[in-house]
Structure formats: C-alpha cells, structure tokens
N, C-alpha and C positions, 0 to 999 in steps of 0.2 A: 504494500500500500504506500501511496506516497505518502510524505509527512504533510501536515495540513499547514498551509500558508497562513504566517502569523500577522494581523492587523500590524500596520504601521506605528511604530512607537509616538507617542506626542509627546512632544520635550516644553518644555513652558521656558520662555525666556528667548531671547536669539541669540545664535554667536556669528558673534560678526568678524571679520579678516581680523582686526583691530584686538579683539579677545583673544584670537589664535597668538596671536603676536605677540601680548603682552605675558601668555604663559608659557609660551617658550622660552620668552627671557627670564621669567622667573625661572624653571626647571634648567635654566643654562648659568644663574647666578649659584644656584641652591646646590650644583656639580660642581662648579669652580671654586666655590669653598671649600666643601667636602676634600677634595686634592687638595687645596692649598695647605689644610691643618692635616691631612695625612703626609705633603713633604716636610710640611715642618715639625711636626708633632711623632710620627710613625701613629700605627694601627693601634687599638684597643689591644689586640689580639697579642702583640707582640708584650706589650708592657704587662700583659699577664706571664707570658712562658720568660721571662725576668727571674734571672734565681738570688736567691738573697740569702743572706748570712747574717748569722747574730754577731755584734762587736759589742761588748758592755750591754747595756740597753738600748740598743741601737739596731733597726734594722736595717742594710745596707746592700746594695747591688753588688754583687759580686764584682763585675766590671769596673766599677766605682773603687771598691776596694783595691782591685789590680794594680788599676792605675796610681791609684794615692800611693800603694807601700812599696809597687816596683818602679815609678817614673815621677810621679812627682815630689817624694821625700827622697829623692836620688841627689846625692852630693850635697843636702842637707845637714844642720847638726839638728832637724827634729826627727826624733825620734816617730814610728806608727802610731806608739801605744800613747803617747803623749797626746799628736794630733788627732785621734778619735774621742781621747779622754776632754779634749779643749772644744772639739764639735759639738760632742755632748752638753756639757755644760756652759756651751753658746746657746743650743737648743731650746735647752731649758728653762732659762732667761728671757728668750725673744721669743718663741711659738706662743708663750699666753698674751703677751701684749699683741701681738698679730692677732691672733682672736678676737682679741677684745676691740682693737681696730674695723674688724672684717664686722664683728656685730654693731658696732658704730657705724659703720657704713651703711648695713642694710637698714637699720633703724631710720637715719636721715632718709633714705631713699622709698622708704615707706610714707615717713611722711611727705616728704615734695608729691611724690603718686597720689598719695589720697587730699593736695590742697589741690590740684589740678583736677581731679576728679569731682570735686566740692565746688570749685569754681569753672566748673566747664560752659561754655555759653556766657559766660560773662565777659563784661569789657578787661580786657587786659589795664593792670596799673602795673609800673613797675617801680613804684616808689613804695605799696602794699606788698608786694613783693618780694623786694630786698628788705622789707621790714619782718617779714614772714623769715626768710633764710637768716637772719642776723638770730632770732627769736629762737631756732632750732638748734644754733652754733656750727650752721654751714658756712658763714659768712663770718668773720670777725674784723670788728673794728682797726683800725690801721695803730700799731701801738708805739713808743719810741722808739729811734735810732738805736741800733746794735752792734756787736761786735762777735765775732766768733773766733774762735783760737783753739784751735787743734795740737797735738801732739803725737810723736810716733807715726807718721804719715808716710808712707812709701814714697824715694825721691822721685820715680818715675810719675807720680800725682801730685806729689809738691811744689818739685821744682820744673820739670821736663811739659812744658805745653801740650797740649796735645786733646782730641776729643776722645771723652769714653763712652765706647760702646757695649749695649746690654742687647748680646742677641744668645738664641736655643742653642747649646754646645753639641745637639743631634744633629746639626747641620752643619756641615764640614766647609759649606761656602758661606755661610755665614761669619762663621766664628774666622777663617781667611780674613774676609772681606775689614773685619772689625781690628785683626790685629795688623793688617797693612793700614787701617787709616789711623790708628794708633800710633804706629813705627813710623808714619810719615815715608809709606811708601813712594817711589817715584811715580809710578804710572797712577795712581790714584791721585796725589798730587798736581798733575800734569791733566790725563786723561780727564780727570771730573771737575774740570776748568774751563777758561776759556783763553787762555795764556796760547798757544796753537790756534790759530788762525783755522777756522773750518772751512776745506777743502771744496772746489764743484762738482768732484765724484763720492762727497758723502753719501752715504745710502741711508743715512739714519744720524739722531744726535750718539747714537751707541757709538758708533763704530765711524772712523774718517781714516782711509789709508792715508792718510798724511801724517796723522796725528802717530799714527801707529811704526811710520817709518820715523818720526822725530824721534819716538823713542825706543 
C-alpha cells in the first residue's frame, strides 16, 4: 500500500531571506567561539585525563610538577620542597580573599541587574545613577594624592622598561608572542610599527615583503 500523503505542514510566522541570514550568522558566531576557547583553553575532555599528584596539601598536575622540580628550580638555590611548601602557604592566604572578592563581585552585579530591571522603561538619569553605584560601593569617591613604595621587586620590572604581558601558558604562541614583546624583540619592535615605510606589493597590514627583507 502506499503510504498516505500527509496534509501540508502550517508554520505560523514567515521566514524571510533576512531571518535565514541572521541565523547563520549567529550559528557561524556561536562555532567560532567554540574553537576559539578550545585553541586557547584545550577540551573539557583532556583536563579530565590530567593526572595529579599529592605535594603537602596540594593537589598538582603532574606536568606542572615536572616542570617546576626538573627545569624551573634548575641552577636554583631553591630548593622543591621549599617552593611547594611557599605555594602552599601563598594559597592559603590569597584563595579566601579571592572569594570573598568573586562574592563581592556577584553581589554588586546582582544589584546593578535588578536596579535596571526596577527601572526598565524609565527615563535614563545619570546623575540617579552614579548616585545609585556610589551607594552600592561600585563607584568610590576620588580620595587624596598617594604614594606607593614597593620593595624586593625583580630588576627586570623595576628597573628594565618594558610591557607585561598576561596570556594562557597552553598556548605556545602566545606565551612567544609575550616574551618577545617583553625582551624587546627586533621584529616585533620593527614589524608592529610603522618605522618601514609600507611597501605597493603589501598584500595585507600583516605581512609587507619589504618590511620583511628590512629585517
């Protein structure tokens, strides 16, 4: 028997080119994330099969540990046992005030949400406002002139100019990228300038053979 031919579906609404369009672009935003935090970040998957090891009270990536006791206290006078014993009790110290930080933060952020929620359809003031953020201790008054004075500062941040950069040490062109504009590499130096005159066979701001034969 044949199968019996089903009435025409009725869809309520139209879609128009213009709808098509706009959820493509979203489904092409919503994948280009996705990769972006799996190159920088790796997989969920991988940070589980992660093997760990106890040090003191401590639990620590095996890799992590590798590295510290075979290459980075390498030609050291610190000892392993010292620097886990000095992480630890950095830990201990700074993880509750981060807390208690991160729960200040979602606090403030509840409230701003729910005064914008309370005043939705109203006229914007922004004098009510900044009265409202001061009132929460998002905003704080402007207070006297200061002075700060440090001590024990590494000379390479003391005294040696230079920009610091904070990128993911999973990313091996990252963490490059960071210690050449740190060391005052040449080509970044040069290259992320405009000191070279750009070239009429540029094919992009990236890249200019000219620039590339200067250096």
């Amino acid at each position: 028997m044949a199968p019996k031919e089903q009435p025409p579906r009725k869809l309520s609404g139209k879609r128009t080119d213009k709808s098509i369009t706009l959820w493509k672009e979203i489904d092409i935003r919503r994948r280009s994330k996705a990769l972006r935090q799996k190159y920088r970040w790796g997989t969920k998957l991988s940070a589980m099969q992660e093997k760990y090891i106890k040090i003191n009270n401590l639990q620590v990536s095996e890799k992590l540990s590798n590295f510290v006791n075979d290459e980075l206290l390498k030609s050291t006078n610190v000892s392993s046992e010292n620097f886990w014993l000095g992480l630890e009790k950095t830990l201990d110290d700074l993880v509750p005030k981060n807390k208690q930080l991160i729960k200040l933060r979602e606090d403030l952020q509840k409230k701003i949400d729910d005064w914008h929620i309370k005043t939705k359809g109203k006229d914007f003031n922004l004098d009510k406002y900044k009265k409202f953020l001061l009132e929460i201790g998002y905003l704080k008054n402007e207070g006297p002139d200061f002075k700060i004075e440090t001590e024990n500062v590494d000379e390479e941040i003391a005294s040696i100019a230079g920009p610091q950069l904070v990128v993911p040490v999973m990313n091996a062109r990252y963490a490059l990228n960071a210690a050449n504009a740190r060391w005052m590499s040449l080509y970044d130096s040069l290259y992320g300038t405009d000191i070279i005159e750009q070239s009429e066979d540029s094919v992009s701001e990236r890249y200019d053979p000219l620039e590339v034969k200067w250096l």
